[in-house]
C-alpha positions in Angstrom: 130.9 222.3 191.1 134.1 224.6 190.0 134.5 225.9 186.5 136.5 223.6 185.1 136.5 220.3 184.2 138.4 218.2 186.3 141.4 216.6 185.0 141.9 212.4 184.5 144.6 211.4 186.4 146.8 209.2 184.3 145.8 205.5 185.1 142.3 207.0 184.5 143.7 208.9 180.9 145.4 205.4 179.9 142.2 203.7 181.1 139.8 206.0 179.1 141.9 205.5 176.0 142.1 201.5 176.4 138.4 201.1 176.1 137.9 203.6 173.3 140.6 202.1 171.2 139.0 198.5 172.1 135.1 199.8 171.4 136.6 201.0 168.5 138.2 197.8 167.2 135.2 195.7 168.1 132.9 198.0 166.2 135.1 197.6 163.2 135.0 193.9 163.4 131.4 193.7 163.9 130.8 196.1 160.7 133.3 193.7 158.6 131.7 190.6 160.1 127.7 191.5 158.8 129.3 193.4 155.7 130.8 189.3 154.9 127.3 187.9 156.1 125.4 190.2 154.0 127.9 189.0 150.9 128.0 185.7 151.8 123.9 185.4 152.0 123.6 186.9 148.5 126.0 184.8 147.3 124.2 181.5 148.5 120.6 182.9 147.6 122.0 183.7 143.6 123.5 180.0 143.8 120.5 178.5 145.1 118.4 180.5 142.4 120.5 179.0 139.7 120.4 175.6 140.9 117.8 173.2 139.8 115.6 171.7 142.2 116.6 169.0 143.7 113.2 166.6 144.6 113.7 165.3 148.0 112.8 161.9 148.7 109.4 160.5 150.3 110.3 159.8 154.2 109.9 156.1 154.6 107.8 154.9 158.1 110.1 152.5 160.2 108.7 148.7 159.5 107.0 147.9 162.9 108.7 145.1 164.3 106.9 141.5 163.5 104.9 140.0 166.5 
């Protein structure tokens, strides 16, 4: 091991900088993707709670076929 740090050459510098600037952008989508769920889930649960209940019709059996 020497003393210093050994140094990127620069395929591996450009490299290194690609997939931070990606992570980077994927993290930021990801935050802005929940942060719309989130919204988007409140906004449907304050709508539902103002909404009247709807009563769901009985489920009818299938007539059995005549013999």
């Amino acid at each position: 091991m020497g003393l210093f740090k050994p140094v990127p050459s620069r395929t591996e510098a450009k490299t290194d900088m690609t997939s931070r600037v990606a992570r980077q952008i994927v993290g930021l989508e990801e935050a802005a993707r929940s942060a719309k769920t989130e919204r988007l889930r409140a906004a449907r649960l304050a709508q539902e709670s103002k909404a009247p209940a709807v009563p769901t019709k009985p489920v009818r059996k299938p007539k059995s076929p005549a013999r």
